[in-house]
C-alpha positions as CSV (number, residue, x, y, z in Angstrom):
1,X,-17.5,-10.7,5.8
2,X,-14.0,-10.8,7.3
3,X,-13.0,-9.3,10.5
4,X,-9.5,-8.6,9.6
5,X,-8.3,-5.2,8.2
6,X,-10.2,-1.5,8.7
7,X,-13.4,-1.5,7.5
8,X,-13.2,1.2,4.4
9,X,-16.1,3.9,3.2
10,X,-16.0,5.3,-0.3
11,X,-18.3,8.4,-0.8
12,X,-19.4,10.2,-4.1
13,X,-19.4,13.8,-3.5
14,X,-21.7,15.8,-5.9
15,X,-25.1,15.1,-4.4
16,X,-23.7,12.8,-1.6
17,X,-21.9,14.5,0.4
18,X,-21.8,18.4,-0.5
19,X,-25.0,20.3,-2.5
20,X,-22.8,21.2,-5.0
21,X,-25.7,22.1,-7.6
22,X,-25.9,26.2,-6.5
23,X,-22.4,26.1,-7.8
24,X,-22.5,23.7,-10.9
25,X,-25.6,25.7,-12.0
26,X,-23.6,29.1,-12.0
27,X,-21.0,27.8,-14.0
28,X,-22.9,26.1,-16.6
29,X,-25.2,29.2,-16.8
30,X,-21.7,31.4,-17.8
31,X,-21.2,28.8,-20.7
32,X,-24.9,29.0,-21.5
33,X,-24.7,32.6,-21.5
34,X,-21.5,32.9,-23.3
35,X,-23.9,31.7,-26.4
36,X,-26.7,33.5,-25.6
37,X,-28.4,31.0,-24.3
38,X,-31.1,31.0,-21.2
39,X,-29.8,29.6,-18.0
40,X,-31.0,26.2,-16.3
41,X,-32.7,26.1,-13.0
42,X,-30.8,24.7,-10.3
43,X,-33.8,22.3,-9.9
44,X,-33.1,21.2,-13.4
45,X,-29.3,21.1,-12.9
46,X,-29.7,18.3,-9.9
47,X,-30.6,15.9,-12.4
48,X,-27.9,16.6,-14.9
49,X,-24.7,16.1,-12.6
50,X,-22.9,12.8,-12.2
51,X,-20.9,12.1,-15.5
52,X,-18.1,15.1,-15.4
53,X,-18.2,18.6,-16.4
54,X,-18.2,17.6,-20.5
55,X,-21.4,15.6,-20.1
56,X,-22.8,18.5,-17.9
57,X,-22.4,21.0,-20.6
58,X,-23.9,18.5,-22.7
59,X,-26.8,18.1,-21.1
60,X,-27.0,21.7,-20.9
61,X,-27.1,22.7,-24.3
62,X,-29.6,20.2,-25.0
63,X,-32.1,21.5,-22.7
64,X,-31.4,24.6,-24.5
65,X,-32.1,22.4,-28.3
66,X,-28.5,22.5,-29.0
67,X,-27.9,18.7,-29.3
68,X,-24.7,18.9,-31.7
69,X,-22.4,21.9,-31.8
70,X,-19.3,20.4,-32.2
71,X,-16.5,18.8,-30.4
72,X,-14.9,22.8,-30.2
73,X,-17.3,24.2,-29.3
74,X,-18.0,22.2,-26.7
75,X,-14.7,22.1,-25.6
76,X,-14.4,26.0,-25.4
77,X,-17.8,25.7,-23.3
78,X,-16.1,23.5,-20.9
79,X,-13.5,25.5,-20.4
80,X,-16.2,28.6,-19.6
81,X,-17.6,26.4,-17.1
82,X,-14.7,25.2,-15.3
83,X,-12.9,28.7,-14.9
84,X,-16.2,30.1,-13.5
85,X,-16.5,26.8,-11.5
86,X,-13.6,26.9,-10.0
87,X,-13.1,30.4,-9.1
88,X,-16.8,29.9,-7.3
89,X,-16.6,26.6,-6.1
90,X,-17.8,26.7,-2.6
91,X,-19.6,30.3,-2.9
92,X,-23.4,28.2,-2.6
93,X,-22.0,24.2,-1.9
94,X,-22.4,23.3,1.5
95,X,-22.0,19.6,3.5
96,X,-25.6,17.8,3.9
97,X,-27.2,18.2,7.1
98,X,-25.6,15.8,9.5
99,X,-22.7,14.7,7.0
100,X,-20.1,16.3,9.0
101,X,-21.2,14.7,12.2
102,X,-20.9,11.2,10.9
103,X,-17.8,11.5,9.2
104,X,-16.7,12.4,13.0
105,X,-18.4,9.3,14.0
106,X,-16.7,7.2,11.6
107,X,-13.1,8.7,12.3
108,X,-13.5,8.0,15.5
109,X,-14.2,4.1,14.9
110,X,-11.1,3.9,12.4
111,X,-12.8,3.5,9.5
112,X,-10.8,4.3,6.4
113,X,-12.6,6.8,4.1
114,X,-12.2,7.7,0.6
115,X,-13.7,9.9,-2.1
116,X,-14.7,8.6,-5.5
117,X,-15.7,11.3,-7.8
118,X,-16.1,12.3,-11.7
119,X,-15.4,15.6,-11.3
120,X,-11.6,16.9,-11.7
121,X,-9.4,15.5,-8.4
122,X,-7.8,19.2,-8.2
123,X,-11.6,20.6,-7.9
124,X,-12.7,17.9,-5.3
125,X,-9.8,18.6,-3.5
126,X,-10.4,21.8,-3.2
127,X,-13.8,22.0,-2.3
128,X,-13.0,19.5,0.2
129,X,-10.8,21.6,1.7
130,X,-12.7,24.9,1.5
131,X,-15.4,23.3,3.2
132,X,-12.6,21.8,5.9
133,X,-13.7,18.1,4.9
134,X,-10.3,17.1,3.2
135,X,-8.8,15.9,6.4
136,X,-11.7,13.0,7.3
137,X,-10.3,11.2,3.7
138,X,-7.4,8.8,3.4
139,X,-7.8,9.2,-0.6
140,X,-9.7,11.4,-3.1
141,X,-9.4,10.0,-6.5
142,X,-11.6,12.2,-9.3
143,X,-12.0,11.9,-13.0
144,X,-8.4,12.4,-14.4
145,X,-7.2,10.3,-11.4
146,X,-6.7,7.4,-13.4
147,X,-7.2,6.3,-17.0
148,X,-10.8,5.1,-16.1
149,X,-13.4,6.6,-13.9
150,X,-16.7,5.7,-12.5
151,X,-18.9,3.4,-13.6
152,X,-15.6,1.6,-14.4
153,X,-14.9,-0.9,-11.6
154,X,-11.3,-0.3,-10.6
155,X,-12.1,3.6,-10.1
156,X,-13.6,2.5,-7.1
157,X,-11.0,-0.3,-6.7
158,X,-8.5,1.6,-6.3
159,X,-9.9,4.3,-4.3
160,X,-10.3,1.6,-1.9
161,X,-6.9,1.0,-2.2
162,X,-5.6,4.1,-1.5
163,X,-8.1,4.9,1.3
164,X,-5.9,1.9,3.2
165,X,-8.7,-0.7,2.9
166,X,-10.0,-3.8,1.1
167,X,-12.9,-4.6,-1.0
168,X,-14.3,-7.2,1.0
169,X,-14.1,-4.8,3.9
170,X,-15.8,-1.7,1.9
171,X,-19.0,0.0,0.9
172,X,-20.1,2.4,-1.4
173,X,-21.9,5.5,-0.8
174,X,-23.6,7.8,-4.0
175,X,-26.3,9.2,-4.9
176,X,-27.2,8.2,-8.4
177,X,-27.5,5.5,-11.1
178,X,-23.4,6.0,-11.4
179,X,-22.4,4.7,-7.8
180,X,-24.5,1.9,-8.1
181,X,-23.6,0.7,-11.4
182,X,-19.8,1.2,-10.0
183,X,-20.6,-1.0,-6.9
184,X,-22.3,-3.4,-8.9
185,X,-19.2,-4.0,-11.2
186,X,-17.0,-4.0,-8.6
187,X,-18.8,-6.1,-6.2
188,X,-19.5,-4.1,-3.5
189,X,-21.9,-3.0,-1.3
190,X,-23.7,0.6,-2.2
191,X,-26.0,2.9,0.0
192,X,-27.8,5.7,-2.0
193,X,-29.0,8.9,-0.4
194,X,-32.3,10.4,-1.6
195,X,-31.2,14.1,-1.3
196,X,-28.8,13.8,-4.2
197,X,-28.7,14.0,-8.3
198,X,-30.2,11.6,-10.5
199,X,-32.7,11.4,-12.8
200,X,-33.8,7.9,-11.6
201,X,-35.7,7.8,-8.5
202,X,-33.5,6.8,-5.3
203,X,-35.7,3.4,-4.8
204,X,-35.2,2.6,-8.4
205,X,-31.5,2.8,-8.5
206,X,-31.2,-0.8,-7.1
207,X,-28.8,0.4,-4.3
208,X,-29.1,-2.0,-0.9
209,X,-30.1,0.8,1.3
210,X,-31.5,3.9,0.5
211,X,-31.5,6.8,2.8
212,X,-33.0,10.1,3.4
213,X,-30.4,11.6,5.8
214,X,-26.9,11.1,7.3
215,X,-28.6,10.0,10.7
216,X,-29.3,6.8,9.1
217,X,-25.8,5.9,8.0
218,X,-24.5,4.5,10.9
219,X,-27.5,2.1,12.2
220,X,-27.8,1.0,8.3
221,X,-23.8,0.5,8.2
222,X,-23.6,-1.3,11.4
223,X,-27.3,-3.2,11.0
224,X,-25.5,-4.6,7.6
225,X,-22.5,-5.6,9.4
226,X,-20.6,-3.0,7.4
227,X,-19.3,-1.1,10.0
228,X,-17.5,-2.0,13.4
């Protein structure tokens, strides 16, 4: 890998970096309930999350049998889901054990990080910045950031871009099927963390490392040669 240029880290965040599910759960229980239907189990949310707040619902209604109730009614649903969501983002999602600490670490080195996220950039942003993380990230690029998102290549690519840094020089770090089939198609490296949201198990995901916690970042970054 070259030496030239600032080594550059792109995280997810739902699952990756913030337990966001407390939160995700609440709002897709006010749409669920909006219909009479019973909520879902946070257990059973942390395996739904990862496509954007349309598939969420989605997902939601068919745990509930309701596999096709129409593109309005959906819509309206989403809409239930994002005003509660967003007027309670941060109320249960807190920063993974440790996260904070290495995004410190990594800071200090110069590394460039980014954000790379379906969910809307206004709501990453903001729950960056409730949770005083914003200020660690060079870029934070969500869904509606482009005309593309994740798995699509250059939602990552230019992530990167904006984050200051270069492909050749970059790594990406999820939690799910999602990130890695966006690393793969963009040719980059991708770390998975097993405390995050995906229906695939961690070691199945084909990522190149797979973690259990943030202490392990940095020794798996720098035994890689991914890191200064």
């Amino acid at each position: 890998m070259p030496a030239s240029g600032p080594f550059c880290a792109i995280f997810d965040l739902d699952g990756t970096l913030v337990d966001t599910a407390p939160d995700l759960a609440a709002g897709m229980n006010a749409a669920m309930a909006d219909v009479g239907l019973p909520p879902v189990p946070v257990a059973t949310v942390r395996h739904l999350v990862g496509r954007g707040a349309r598939v969420l619902v989605e997902r939601g209604l068919a745990i509930n049998g309701i596999a096709h109730p129409g593109d309005g009614e959906i819509d309206r649903l989403v809409a239930i889901f994002l005003s509660h969501y967003r007027e309670n983002i941060a109320a249960g999602s807190v920063a993974y054990d440790g996260a904070v600490d290495v995004l410190k670490a990594l800071s200090a080195r110069g590394v460039r990080m980014g954000v790379c996220t379906n969910k809307p950039t206004d709501l990453a942003v903001k729950l960056l910045q409730l949770l005083e993380l914003d200020h660690f990230f060079h870029a934070i690029l969500g869904a509606d950031a482009l005309p593309v998102k994740k798995p699509h290549p250059e939602h990552l690519f230019e992530t990167i871009r904006r984050s200051g840094g270069a492909v050749e020089r970059a790594v990406m770090i999820g939690d799910s099927e999602t990130d890695v089939a966006t690393a793969r198609a963009a040719g980059v490296p991708v770390i998975v963390f097993s405390h995050g949201y995906t229906a695939i198990a961690p070691q199945d995901l084909g990522a190149d490392v797979v973690l259990d916690h943030f202490d392990g970042l940095l020794p798996a970054l720098t035994a890689a040669g991914l890191a200064p």
